[in-house]
NUFI-268246 format. One line per 10 residues: their letters; for each residue x, y, z of C-alpha. Coordinates in pm, whole numbers, plus 50000, padded with zeros to 5 digits. Layout:
BEGIN
a> X:Y:Z | ...
***
This chain:
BEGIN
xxxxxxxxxx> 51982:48720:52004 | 52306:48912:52000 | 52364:49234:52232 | 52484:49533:52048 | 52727:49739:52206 | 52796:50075:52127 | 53139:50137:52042 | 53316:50476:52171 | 53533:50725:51977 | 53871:50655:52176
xxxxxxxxxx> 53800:50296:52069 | 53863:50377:51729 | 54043:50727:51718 | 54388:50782:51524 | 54629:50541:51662 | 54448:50296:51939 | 54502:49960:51926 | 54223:49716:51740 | 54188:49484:52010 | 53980:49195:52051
xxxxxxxxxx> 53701:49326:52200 | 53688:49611:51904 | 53637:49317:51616 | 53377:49150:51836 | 53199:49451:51869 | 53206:49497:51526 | 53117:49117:51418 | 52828:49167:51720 | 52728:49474:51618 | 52599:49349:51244
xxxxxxxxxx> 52408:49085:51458 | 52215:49273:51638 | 52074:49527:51394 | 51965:49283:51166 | 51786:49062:51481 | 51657:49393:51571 | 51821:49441:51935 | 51647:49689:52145 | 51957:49880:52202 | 52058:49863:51804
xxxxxxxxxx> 51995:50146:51607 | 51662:50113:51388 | 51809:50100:51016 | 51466:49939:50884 | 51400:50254:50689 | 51708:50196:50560 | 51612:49855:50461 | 51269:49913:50322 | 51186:50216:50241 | 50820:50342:50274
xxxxxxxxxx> 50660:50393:49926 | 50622:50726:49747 | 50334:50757:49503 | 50422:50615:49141 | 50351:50420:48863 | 50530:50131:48915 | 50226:49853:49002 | 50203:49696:49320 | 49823:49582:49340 | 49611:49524:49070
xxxxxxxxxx> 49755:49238:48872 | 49774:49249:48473 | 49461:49299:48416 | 49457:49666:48190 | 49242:49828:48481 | 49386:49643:48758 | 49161:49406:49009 | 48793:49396:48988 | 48657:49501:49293 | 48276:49547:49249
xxxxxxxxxx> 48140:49378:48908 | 47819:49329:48776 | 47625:49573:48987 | 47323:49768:48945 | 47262:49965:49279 | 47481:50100:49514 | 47761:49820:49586 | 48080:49797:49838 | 48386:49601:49698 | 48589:49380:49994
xxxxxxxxxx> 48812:49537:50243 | 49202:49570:50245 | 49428:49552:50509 | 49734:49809:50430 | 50055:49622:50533 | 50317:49925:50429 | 50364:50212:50592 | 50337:50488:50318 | 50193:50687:49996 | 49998:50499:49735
xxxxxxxxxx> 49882:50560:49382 | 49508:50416:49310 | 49408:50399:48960 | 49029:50368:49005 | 48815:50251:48676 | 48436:50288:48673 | 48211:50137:48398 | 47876:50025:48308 | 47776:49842:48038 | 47466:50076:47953
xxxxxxxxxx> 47378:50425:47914 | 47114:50457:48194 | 47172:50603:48501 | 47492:50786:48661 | 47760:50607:48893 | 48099:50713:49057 | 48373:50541:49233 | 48418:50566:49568 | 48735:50491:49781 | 48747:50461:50129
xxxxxxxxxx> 48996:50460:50437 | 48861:50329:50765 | 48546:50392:50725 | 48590:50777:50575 | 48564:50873:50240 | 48893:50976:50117 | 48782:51055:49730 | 48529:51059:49448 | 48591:51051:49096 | 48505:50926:48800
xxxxxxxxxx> 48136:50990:48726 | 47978:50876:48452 | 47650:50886:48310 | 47623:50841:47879 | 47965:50763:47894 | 48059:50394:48013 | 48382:50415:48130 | 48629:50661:48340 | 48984:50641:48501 | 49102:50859:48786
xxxxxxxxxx> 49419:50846:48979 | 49418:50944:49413 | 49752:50947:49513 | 49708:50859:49971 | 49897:50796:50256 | 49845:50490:50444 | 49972:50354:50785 | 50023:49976:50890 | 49675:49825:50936 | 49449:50093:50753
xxxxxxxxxx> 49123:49962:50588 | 49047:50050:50207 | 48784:49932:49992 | 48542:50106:49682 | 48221:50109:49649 | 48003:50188:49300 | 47754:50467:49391 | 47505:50470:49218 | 47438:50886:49162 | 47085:50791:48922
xxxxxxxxxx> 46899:50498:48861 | 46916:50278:48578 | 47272:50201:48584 | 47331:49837:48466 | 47670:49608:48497 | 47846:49844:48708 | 48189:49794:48805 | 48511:49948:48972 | 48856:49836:48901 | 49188:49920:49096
xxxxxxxxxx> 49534:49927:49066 | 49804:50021:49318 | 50096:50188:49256 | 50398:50379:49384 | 50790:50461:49342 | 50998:50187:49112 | 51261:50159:49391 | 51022:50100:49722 | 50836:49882:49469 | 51119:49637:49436
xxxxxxxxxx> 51085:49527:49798 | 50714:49504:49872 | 50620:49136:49836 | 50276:49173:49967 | 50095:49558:49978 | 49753:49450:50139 | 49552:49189:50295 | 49186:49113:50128 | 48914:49054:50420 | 48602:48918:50307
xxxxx> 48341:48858:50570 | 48596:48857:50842 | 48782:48612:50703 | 49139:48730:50598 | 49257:48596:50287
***
């Protein structure tokens, strides 16, 4: 790995000479912060940004509700975890639904364990959106879970979708880790 070196201000004030040892520093210098040197500065902020709440979708696929996380359920029913694997704010677009009348559900969401929201009851109607806009560190746990408020509820099911701003967006290439069972996927 390249060193970095800090360079001083007499090394480049009005007048002194560029000298060899200048342009190495320099050529160095670019090295090092992108190998991530100790004694670089940290410019991975820079780099990637962490996310800001938004629309632009990061999780959740094409589907029109996003992923499927708990289908077909008729009593109260967990969907998988997630491993977060960005620092930052996120947008969930939580969809409950049923495919009968009977019986009252909501959607649930989760972080580590805690309850972070509710939303989206419904009891004659079969289908409701919400949005919960939450911050997230590296290696937080989310997952949903269909509550089941009143009995009778048949073909329950929660859908999510992830999103946040267009430009921190751009360089996610994966937002969370699915862990089924202890088995990371």
């Amino acid at each position: 790995m390249t060193t970095y070196r800090a360079i001083s201000d007499t090394e480049v004030a009005v007048d002194a000479p560029i000298t060899q040892q200048l342009m190495q520093a320099l050529k160095d210098n670019i090295h090092a912060i992108r190998q991530g040197d100790s004694s670089a500065p940290d410019l991975s902020w820079v780099i990637h940004p962490n996310p800001v709440a938004g629309n632009m979708r990061i999780y959740g696929g094409t589907e029109t509700y996003g992923v499927a996380e708990v289908v077909d359920a008729t009593a109260d029913t967990f969907g998988p975890n997630h491993t977060m694997l960005r620092t930052g704010e996120f947008r969930f677009r939580i969809t409950i639904s049923k495919t009968s009348s009977g019986g009252v559900c909501r959607a649930v969401l989760y972080k580590n364990g805690s309850i972070i929201s509710t939303g989206g009851s419904i009891g004659s109607t079969n289908l409701a959106t919400y949005t919960h806009d939450q911050a997230f560190e590296y290696g937080d746990v989310w997952k949903v879970k269909m509550d089941e408020t009143s009995g009778g509820v048949l073909g329950g099911a929660v859908r999510v979708a992830i999103g946040c701003n267009t430009y921190a967006a751009s360089t996610i290439s994966e937002i969370c880790r699915l862990n089924i069972n202890g088995n990371t996927i």
